[in-house]
C-alpha positions as a Markdown table, in Angstrom:
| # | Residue | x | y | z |
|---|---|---|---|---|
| 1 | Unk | 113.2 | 98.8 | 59.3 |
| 2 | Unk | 111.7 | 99.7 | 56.0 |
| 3 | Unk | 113.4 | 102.9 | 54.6 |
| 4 | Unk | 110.2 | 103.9 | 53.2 |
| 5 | Unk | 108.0 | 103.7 | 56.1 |
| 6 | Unk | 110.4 | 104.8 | 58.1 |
| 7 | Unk | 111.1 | 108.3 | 55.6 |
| 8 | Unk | 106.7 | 108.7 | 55.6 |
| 9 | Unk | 107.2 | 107.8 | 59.5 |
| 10 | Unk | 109.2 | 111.3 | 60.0 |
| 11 | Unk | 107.9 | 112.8 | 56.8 |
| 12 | Unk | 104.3 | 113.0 | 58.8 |
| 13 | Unk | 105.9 | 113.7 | 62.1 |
| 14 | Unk | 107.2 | 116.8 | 60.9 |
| 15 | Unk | 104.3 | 117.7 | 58.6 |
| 16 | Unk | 102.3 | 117.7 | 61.9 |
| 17 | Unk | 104.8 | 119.5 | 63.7 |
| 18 | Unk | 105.1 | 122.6 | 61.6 |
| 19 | Unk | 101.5 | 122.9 | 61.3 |
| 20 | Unk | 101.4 | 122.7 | 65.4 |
| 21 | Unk | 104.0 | 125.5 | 65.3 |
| 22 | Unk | 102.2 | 127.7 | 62.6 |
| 23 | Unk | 99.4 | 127.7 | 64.5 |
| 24 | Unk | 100.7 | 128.7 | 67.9 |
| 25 | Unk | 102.7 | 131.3 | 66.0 |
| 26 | Unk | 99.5 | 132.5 | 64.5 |
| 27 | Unk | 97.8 | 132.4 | 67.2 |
| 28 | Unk | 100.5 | 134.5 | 69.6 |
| 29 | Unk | 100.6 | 137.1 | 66.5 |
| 30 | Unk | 96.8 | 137.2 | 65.2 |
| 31 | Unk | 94.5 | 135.7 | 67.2 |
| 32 | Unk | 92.1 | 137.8 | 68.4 |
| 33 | Unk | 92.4 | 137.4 | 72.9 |
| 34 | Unk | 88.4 | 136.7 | 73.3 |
| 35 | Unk | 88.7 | 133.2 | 71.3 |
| 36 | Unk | 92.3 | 132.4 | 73.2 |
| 37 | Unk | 90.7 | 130.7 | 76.1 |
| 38 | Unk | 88.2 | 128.2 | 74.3 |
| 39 | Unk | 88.3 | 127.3 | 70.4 |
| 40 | Unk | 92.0 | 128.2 | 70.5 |
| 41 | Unk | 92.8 | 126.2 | 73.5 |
| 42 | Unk | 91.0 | 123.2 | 71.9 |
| 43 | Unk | 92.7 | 123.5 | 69.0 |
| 44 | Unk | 96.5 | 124.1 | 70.2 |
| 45 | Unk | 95.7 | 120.8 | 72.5 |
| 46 | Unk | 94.6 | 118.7 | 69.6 |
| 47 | Unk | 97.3 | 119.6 | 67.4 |
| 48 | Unk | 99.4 | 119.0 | 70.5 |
| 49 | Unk | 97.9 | 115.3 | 70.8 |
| 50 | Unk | 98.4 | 114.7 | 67.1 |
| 51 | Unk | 102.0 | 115.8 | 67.2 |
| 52 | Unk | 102.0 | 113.8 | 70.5 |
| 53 | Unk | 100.7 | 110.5 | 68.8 |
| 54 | Unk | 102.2 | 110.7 | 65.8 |
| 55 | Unk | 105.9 | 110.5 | 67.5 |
| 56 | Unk | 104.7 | 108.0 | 69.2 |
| 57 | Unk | 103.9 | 105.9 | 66.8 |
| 58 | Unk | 107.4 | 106.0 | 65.6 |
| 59 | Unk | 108.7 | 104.7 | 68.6 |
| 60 | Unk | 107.6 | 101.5 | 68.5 |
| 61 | Unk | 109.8 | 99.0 | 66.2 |
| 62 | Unk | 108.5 | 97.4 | 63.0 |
| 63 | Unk | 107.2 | 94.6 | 64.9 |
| 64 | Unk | 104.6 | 96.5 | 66.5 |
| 65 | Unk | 102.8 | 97.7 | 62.8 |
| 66 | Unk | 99.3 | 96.9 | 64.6 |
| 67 | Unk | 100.4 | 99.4 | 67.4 |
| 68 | Unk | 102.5 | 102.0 | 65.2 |
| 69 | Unk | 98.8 | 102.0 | 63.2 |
| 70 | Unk | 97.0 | 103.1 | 66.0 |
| 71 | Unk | 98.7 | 105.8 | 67.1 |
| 72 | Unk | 98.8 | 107.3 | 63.4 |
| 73 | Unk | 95.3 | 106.8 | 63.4 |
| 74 | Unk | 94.7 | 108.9 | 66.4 |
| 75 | Unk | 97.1 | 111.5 | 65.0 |
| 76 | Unk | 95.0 | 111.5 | 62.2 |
| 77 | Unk | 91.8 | 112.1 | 64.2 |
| 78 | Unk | 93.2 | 114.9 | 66.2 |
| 79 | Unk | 94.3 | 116.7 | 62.6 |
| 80 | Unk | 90.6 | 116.2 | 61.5 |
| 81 | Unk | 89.5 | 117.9 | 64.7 |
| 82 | Unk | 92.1 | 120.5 | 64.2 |
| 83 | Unk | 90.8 | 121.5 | 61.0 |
| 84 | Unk | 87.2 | 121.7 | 61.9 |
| 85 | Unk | 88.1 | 123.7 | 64.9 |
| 86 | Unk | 89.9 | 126.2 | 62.3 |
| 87 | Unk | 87.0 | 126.2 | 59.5 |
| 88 | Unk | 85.2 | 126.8 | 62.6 |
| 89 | Unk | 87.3 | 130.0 | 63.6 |
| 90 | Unk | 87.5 | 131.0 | 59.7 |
| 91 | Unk | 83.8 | 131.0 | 60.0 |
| 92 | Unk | 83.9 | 133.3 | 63.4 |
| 93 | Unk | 86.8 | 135.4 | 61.1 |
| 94 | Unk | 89.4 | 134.9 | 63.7 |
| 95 | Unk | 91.5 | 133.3 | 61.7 |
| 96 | Unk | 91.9 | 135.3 | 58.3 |
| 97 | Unk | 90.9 | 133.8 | 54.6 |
| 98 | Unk | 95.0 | 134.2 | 53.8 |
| 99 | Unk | 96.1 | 132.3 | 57.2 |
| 100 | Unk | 93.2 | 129.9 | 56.1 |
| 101 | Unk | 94.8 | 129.2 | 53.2 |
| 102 | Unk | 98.0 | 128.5 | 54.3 |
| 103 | Unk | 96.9 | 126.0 | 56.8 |
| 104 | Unk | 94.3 | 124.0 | 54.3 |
| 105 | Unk | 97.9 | 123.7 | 51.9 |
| 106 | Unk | 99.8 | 122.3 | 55.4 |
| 107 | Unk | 96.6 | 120.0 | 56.1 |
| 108 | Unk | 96.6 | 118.6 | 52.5 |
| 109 | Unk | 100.4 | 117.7 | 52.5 |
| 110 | Unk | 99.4 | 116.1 | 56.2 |
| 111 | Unk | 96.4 | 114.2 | 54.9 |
| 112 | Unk | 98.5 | 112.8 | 51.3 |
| 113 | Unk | 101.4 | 111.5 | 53.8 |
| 114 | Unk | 99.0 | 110.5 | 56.2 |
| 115 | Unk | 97.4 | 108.5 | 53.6 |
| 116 | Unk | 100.4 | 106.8 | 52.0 |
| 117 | Unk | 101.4 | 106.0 | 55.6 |
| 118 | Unk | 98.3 | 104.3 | 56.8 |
| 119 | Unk | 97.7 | 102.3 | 53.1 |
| 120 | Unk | 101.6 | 101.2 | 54.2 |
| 121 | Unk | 101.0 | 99.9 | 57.4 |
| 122 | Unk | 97.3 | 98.2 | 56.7 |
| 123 | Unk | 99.2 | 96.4 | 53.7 |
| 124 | Unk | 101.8 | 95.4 | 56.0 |
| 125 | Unk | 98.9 | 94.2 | 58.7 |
| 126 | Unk | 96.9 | 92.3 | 56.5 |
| 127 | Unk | 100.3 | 90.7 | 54.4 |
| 128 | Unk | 101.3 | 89.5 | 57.8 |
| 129 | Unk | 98.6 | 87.8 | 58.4 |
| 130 | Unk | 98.0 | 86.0 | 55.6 |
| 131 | Unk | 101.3 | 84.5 | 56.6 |
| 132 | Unk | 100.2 | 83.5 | 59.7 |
């Protein structure tokens, strides 16, 4: 395997983790109880989803790139959700301006690596098939 996909590989993985568990623990702490039940609850799923998709995706050997693309992809998506689900909140002020903040420095880390990763793995796609 590819030291350097493999380090973005985890590198994301835990990116996405630790913004799933800063949330929640937001959430538990701050959140106001009236939102808990619908715009929370969407959110705490997708970020669950990404975290779920993005481990996912490193399951699958070096091989699969097409498949290990995919799943990142969807990752991705759910993070995009995620964060219109909390500008959406920010807007409602049930999630503070400073917690805001915080988050939009997690999701930018999230979307750089997420980035570098995705470039790696549609170079590695398209080099393979020019070989073919």
């Amino acid at each position: 395997m590819d030291k350097k996909k493999s380090v973005l590989d985890v590198t994301v993985v835990k990116l996405v983790c630790n913004l799933n568990f800063m949330v929640c623990d937001y959430v538990d702490k701050a959140m106001p109880s009236k939102f808990r039940t619908t715009l929370v609850q969407q959110l705490v799923n997708g970020l669950g989803a990404a975290r779920k998709y993005a481990i996912k995706s490193m399951d699958f050997s070096p091989h699969f790139t097409r498949e290990k693309l995919y799943y990142m992809e969807e990752a991705l998506s759910e993070v995009h959700n995620a964060e219109a689900i909390l500008n959406d909140l920010n807007d409602l002020q049930s999630v503070s301006n400073k917690a805001k903040a915080c988050f939009d420095e997690k999701l930018a880390d999230i979307y750089a690596n997420f980035g570098r990763l995705i470039n790696s793995f549609t170079r590695g796609l398209e080099e393979s098939e020019r070989q073919s």
